[in-house]
PATIGU-778328 format. One record per residue (C-alpha): x, y, z; residue in three letters. Coordinates in Angstrom, 3 decimals. Layout:
<nodes>
<node c1="X" c2="Y" c3="Z" type="ALA"/>
...
</nodes>
This chain:
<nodes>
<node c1="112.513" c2="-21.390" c3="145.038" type="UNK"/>
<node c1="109.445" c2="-23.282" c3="144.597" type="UNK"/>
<node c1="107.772" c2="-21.504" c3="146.817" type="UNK"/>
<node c1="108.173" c2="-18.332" c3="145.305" type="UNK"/>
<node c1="104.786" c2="-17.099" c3="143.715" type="UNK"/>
<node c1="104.053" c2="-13.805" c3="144.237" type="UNK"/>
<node c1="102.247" c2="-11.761" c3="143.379" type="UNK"/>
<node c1="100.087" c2="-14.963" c3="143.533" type="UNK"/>
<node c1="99.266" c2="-16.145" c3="146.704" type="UNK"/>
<node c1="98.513" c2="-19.257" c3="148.587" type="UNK"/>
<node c1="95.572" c2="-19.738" c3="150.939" type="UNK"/>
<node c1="96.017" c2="-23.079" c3="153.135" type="UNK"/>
<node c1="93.034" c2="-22.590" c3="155.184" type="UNK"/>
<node c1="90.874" c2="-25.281" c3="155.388" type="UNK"/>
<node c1="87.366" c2="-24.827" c3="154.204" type="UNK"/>
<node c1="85.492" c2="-28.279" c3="154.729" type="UNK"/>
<node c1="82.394" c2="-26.895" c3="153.353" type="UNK"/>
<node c1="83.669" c2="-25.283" c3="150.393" type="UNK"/>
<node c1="81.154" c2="-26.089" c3="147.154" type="UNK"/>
<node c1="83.776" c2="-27.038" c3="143.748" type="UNK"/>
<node c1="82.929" c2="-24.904" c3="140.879" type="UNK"/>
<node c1="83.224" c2="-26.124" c3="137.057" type="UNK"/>
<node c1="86.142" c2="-24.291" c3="136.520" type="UNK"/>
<node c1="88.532" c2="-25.145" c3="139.912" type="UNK"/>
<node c1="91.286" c2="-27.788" c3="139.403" type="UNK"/>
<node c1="91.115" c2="-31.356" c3="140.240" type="UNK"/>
<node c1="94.000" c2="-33.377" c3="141.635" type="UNK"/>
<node c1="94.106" c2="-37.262" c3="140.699" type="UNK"/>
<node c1="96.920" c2="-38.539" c3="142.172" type="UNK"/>
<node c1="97.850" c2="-42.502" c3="141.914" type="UNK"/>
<node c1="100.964" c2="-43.795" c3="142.812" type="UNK"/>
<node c1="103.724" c2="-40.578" c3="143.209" type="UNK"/>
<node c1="102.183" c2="-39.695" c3="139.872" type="UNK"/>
<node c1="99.512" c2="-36.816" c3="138.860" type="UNK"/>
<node c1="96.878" c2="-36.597" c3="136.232" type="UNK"/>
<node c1="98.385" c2="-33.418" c3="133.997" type="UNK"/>
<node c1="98.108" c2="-32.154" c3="130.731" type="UNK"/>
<node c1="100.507" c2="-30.434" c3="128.733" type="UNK"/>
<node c1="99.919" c2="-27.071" c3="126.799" type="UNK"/>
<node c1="100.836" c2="-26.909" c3="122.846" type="UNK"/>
<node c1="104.547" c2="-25.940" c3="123.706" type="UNK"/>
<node c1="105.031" c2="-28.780" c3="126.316" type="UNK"/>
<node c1="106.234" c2="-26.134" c3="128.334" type="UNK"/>
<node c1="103.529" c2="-25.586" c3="130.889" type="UNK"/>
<node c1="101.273" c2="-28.378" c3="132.571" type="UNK"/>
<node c1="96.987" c2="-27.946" c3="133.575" type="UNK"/>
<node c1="95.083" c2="-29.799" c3="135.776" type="UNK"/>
<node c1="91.803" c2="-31.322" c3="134.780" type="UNK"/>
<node c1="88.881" c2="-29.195" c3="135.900" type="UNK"/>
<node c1="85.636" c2="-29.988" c3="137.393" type="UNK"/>
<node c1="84.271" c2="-29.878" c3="134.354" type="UNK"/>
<node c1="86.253" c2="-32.545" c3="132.839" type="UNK"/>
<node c1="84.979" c2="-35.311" c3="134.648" type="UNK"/>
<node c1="82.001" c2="-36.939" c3="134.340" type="UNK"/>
<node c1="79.629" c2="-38.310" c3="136.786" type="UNK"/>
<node c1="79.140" c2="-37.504" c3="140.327" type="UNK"/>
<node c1="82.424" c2="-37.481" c3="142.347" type="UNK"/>
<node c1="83.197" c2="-36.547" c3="145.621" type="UNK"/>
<node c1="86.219" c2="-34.407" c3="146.416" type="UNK"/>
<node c1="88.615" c2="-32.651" c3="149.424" type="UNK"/>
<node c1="89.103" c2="-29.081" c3="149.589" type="UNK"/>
<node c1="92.984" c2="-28.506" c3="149.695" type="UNK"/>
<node c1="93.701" c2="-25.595" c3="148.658" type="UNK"/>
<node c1="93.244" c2="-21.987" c3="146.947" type="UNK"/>
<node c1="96.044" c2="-19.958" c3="144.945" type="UNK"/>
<node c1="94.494" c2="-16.374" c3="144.287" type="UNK"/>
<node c1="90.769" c2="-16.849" c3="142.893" type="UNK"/>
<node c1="91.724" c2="-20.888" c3="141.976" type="UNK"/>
<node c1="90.894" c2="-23.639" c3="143.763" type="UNK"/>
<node c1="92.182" c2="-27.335" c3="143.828" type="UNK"/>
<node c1="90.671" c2="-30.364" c3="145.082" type="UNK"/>
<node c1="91.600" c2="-33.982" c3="145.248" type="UNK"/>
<node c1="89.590" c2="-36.524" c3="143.546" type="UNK"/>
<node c1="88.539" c2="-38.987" c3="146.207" type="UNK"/>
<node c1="88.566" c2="-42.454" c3="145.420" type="UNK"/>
<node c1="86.479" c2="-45.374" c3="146.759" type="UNK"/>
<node c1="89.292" c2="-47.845" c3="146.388" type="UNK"/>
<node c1="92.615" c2="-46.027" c3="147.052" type="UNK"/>
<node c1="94.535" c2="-48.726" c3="144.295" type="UNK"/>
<node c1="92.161" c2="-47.684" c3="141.307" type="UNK"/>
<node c1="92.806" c2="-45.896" c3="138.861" type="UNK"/>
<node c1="91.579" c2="-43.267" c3="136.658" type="UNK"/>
<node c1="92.356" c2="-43.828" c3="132.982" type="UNK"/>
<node c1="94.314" c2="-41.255" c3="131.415" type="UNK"/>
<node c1="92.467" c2="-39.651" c3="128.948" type="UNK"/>
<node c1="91.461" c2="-36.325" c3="126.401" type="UNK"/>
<node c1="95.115" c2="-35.196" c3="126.807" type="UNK"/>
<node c1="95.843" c2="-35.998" c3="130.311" type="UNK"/>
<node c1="98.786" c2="-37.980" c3="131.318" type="UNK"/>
<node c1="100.028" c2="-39.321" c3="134.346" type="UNK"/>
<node c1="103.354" c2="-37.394" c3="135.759" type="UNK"/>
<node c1="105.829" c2="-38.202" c3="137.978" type="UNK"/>
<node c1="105.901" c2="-35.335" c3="140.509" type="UNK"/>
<node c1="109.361" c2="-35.567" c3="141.362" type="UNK"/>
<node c1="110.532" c2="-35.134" c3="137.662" type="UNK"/>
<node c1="108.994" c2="-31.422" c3="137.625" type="UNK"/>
<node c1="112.371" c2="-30.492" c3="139.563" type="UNK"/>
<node c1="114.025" c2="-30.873" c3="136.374" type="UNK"/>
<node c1="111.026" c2="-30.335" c3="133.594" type="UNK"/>
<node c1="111.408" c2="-27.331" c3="131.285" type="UNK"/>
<node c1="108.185" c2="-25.905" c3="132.277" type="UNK"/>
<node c1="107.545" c2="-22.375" c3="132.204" type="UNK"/>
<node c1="104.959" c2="-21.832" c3="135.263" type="UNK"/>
<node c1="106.594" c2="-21.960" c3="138.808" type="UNK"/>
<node c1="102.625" c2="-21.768" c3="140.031" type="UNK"/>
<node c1="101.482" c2="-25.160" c3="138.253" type="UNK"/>
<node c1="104.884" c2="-26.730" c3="139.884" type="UNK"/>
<node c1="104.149" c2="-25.143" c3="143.592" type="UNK"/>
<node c1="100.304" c2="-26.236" c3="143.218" type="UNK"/>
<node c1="101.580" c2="-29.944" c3="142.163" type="UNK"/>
<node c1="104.294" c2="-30.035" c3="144.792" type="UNK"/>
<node c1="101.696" c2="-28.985" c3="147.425" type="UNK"/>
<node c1="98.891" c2="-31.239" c3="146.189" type="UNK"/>
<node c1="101.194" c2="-34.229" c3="146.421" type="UNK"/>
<node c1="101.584" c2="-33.295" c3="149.990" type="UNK"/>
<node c1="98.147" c2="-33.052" c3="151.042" type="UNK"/>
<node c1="97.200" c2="-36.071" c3="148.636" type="UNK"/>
<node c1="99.957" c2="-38.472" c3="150.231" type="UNK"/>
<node c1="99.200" c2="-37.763" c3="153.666" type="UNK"/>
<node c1="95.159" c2="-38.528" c3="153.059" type="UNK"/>
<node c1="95.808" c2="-41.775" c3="151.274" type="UNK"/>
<node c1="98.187" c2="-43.149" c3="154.058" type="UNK"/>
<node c1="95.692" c2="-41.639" c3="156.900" type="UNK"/>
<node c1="92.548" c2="-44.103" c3="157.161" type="UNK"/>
<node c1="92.401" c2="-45.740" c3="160.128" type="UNK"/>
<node c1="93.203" c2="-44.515" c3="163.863" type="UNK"/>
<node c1="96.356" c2="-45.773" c3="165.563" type="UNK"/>
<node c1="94.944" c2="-46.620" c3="168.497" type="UNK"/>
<node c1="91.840" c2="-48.482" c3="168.133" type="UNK"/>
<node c1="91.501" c2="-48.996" c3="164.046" type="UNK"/>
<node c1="88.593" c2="-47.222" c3="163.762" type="UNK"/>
<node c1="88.146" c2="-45.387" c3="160.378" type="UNK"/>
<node c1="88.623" c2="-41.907" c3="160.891" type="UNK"/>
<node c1="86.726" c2="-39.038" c3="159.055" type="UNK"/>
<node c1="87.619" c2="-35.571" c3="158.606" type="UNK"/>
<node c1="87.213" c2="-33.005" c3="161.247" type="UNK"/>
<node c1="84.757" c2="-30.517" c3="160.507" type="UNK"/>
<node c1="86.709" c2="-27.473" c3="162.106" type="UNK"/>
<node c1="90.568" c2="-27.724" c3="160.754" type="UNK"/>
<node c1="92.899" c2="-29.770" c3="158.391" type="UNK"/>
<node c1="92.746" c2="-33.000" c3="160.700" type="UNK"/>
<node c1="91.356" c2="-36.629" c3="160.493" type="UNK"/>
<node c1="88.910" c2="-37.605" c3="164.038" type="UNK"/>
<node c1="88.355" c2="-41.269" c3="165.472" type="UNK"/>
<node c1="84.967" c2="-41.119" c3="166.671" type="UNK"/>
<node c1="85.887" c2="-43.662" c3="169.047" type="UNK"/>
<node c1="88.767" c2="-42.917" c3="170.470" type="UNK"/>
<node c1="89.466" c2="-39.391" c3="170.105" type="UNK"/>
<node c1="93.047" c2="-39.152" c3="168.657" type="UNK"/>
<node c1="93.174" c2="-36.291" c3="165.839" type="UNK"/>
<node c1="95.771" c2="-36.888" c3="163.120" type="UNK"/>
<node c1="97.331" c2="-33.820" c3="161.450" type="UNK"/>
<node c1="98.772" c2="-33.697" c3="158.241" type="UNK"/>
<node c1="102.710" c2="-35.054" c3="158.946" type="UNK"/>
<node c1="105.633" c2="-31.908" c3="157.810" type="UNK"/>
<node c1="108.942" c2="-33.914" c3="157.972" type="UNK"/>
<node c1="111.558" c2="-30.696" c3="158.770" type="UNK"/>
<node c1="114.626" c2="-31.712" c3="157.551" type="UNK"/>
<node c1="118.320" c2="-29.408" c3="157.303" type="UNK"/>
<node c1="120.549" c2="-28.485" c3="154.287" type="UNK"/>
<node c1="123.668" c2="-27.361" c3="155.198" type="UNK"/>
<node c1="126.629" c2="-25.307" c3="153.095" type="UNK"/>
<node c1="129.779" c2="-25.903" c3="154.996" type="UNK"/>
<node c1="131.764" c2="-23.304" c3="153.877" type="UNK"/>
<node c1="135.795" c2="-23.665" c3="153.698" type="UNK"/>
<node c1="137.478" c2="-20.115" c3="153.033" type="UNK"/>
<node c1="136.264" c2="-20.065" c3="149.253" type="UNK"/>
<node c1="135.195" c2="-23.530" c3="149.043" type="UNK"/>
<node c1="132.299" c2="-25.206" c3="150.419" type="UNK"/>
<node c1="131.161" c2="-29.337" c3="150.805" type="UNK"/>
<node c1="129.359" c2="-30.832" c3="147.903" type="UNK"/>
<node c1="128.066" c2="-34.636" c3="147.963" type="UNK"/>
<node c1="126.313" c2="-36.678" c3="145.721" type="UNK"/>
<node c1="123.559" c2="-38.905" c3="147.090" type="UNK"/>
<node c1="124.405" c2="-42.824" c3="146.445" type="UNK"/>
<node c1="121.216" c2="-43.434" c3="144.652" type="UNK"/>
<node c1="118.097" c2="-41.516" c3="143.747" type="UNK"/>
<node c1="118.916" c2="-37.540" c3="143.009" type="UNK"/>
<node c1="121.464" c2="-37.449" c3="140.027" type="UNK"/>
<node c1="122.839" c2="-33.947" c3="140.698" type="UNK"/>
<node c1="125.100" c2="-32.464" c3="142.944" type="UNK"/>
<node c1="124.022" c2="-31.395" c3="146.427" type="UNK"/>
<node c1="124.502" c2="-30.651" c3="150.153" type="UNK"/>
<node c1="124.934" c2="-31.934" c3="153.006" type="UNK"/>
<node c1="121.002" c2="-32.780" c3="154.360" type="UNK"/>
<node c1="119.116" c2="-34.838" c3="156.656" type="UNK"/>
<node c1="116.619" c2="-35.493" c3="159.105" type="UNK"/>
<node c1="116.028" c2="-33.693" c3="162.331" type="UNK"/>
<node c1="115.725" c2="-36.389" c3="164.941" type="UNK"/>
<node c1="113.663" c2="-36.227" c3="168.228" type="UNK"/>
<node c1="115.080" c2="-34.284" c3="171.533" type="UNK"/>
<node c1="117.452" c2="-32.179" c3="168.930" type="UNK"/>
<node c1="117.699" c2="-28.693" c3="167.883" type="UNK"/>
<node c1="118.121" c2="-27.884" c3="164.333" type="UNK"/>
<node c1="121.777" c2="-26.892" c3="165.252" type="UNK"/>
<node c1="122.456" c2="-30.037" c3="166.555" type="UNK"/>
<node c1="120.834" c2="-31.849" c3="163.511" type="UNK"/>
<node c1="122.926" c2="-29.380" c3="161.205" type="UNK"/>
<node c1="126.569" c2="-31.034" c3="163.463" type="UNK"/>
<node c1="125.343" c2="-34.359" c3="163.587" type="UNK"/>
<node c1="124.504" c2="-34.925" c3="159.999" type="UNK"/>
<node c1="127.763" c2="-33.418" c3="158.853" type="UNK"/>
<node c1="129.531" c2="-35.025" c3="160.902" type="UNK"/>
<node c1="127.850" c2="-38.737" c3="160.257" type="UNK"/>
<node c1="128.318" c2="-38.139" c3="156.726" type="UNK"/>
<node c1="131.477" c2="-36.430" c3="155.988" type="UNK"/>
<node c1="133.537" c2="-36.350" c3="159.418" type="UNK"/>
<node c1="133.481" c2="-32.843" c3="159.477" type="UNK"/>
<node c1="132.907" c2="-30.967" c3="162.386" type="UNK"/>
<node c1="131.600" c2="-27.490" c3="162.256" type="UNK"/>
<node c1="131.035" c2="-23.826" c3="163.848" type="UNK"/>
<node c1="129.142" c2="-21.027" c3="163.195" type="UNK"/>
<node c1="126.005" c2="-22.526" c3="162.477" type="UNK"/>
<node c1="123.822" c2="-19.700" c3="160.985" type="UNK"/>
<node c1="119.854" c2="-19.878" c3="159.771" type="UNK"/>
<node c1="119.867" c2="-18.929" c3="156.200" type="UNK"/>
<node c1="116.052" c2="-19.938" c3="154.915" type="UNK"/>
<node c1="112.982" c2="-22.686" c3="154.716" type="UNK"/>
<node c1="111.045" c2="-24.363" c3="151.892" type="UNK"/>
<node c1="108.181" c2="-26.476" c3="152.042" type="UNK"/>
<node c1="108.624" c2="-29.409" c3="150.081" type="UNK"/>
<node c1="105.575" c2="-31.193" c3="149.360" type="UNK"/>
<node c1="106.762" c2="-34.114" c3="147.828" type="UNK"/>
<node c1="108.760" c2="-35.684" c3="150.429" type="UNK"/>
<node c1="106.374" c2="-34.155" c3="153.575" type="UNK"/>
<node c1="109.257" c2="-32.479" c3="154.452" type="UNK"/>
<node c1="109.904" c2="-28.812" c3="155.764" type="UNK"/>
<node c1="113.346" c2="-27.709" c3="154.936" type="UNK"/>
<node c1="115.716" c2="-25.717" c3="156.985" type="UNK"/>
<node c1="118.773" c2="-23.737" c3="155.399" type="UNK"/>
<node c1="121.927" c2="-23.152" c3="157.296" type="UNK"/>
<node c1="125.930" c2="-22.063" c3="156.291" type="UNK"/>
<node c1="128.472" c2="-22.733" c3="158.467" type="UNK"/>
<node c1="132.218" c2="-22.859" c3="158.795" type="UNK"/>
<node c1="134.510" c2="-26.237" c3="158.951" type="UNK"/>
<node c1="135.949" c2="-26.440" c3="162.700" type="UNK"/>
<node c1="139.287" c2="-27.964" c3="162.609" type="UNK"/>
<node c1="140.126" c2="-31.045" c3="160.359" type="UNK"/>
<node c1="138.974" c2="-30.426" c3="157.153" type="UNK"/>
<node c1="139.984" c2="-34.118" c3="155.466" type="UNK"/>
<node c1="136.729" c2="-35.882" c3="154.641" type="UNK"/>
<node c1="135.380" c2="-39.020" c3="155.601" type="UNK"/>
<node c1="132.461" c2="-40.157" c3="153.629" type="UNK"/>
<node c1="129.632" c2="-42.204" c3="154.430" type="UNK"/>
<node c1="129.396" c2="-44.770" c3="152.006" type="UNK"/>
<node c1="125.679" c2="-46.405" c3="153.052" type="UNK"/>
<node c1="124.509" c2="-42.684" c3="151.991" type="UNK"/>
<node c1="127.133" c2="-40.608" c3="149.641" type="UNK"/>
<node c1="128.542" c2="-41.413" c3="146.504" type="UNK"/>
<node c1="131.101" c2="-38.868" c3="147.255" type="UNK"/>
<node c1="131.526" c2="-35.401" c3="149.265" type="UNK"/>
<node c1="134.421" c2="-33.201" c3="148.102" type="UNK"/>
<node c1="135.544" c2="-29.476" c3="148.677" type="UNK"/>
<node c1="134.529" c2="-27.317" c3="145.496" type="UNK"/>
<node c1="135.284" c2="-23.974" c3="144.794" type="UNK"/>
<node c1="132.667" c2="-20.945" c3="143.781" type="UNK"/>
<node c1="133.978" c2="-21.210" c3="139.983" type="UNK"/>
<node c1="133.724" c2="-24.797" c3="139.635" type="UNK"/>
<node c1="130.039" c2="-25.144" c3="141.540" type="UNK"/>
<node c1="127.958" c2="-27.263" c3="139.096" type="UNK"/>
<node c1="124.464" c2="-25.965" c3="139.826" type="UNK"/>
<node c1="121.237" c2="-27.947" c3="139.863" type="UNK"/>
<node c1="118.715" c2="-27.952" c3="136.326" type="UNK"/>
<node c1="116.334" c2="-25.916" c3="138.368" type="UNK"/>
<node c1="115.987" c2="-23.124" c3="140.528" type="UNK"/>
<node c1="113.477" c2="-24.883" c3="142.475" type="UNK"/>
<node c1="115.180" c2="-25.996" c3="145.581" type="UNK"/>
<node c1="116.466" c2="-24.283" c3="148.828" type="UNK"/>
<node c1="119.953" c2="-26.535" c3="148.194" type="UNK"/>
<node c1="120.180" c2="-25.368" c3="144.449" type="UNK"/>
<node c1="119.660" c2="-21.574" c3="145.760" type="UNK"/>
<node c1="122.151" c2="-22.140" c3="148.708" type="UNK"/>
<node c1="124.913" c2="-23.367" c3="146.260" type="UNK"/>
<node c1="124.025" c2="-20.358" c3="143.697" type="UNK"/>
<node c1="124.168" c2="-17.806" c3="146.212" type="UNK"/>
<node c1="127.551" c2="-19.569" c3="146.965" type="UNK"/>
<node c1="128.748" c2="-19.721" c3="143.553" type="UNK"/>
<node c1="128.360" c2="-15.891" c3="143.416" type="UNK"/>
<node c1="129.629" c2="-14.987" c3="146.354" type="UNK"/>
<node c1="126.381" c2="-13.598" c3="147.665" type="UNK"/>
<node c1="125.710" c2="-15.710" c3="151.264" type="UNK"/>
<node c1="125.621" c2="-14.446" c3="153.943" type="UNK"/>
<node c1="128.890" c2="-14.047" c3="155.859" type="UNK"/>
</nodes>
């Protein structure tokens, strides 16, 4: 998964004094898009470095992989926009799910970035009073001065479910956005368990009712703010499907040999449905 690094390895810590060196990464982020450049096989994507960019600049700390560290470019005017240039292009983040590249790391660093980056340009003002708020000065957390309320960075979890059926297990299709197959996933709401958001979500969008519920993995997926949680379960009962047309394009039972899996090995649902394919989940 995307997540998978090692032997590198992510440090999240916030350092708000941290000093940017010529040769750490910069993130420029405008519009779900980042500032990238590609190397001679198009295979593999950089990040501009200090160095790169001229003039004085002021930046966040975000975060270190190993002995590299990233920052994000802050901008005085949120809409403007830094001119691609000496190689750099602007990149859709979301299209690296499905980009040929050969470094996991530059994909994970991205992903994260995105996270951090979104969160900062939708955090200004306070909620209470509209004050602007400014970073804290002892963790990852935007103060009001004024009133007090601290804002932490917002982790959306979220649950992917493989309902299994003997030797077959429930595969939608989203109605619009992600072109490949999937599983069943949604949003934990407020007051439930993740069990209970694993039921309800199958249920509201294939009228399947299930048993068994068992915890298979997380991912952190920075470019949706969203914490995902992995679980397998069993069909209880009825197994005709009733789809839910405002969200599915379809939802069918597929067996292990005829699982179409996902470009990438990126995601926790494309892992879940080739651990499936093989036979290999947990029982």
């Amino acid at each position: 998964m995307i997540q998978d690094i090692a032997p590198h390895k992510l440090d999240n810590a916030y350092y708000p004094d941290k000093t940017p060196k010529e040769d750490d990464c910069v993130i420029i982020y405008h519009q779900e898009k980042i500032l990238v450049q590609f190397d001679e096989n198009a295979q593999n994507i950089k990040f501009p470095k200090i160095s790169d960019l001229a003039g004085t600049n002021k930046y966040i700390y975000l975060f270190s992989v190993d002995d590299n560290s990233y920052y994000l470019l802050v901008k005085d005017n949120p809409l403007s926009y830094v001119e691609e240039q000496d190689g750099f292009v602007y990149m859709s983040v979301r299209s690296l799910t499905s980009h040929p590249i050969s470094s996991q790391l530059s994909a994970y660093a991205a992903f994260t970035a995105m996270h951090l980056a979104k969160w900062y340009e939708s955090t200004v003002f306070c909620s209470k009073c509209g004050t602007n708020l400014v970073h804290s000065n002892r963790e990852r957390a935007m103060a009001c001065g004024r009133c007090g309320q601290v804002v932490y960075p917002r982790i959306n979890p979220a649950v992917i479910v493989g309902v299994k059926n003997k030797d077959s297990i429930l595969i939608t299709r989203y109605k619009e956005g992600y072109r490949y197959d999937a599983l069943v996933a949604g949003f934990v709401e407020i007051g439930e368990t993740l069990e209970e958001a694993v039921a309800r979500e199958v249920m509201e969008e294939t009228g399947i009712a299930v048993k068994n519920i068992k915890y298979y993995k997380s991912q952190p997926w920075g470019i949706a703010s969203d914490m995902l949680v992995g679980f397998f379960c069993e069909v209880d009962g009825k197994k005709t499907i009733k789809v839910d047309e405002s969200e599915l394009k379809f939802a069918k039972w597929v067996k292990r040999s005829d699982i179409k899996l996902q470009p990438s090995g990126y995601s926790l649902t494309g892992e879940m449905m080739k651990i499936f394919k093989e036979g290999n989940e947990p029982s």
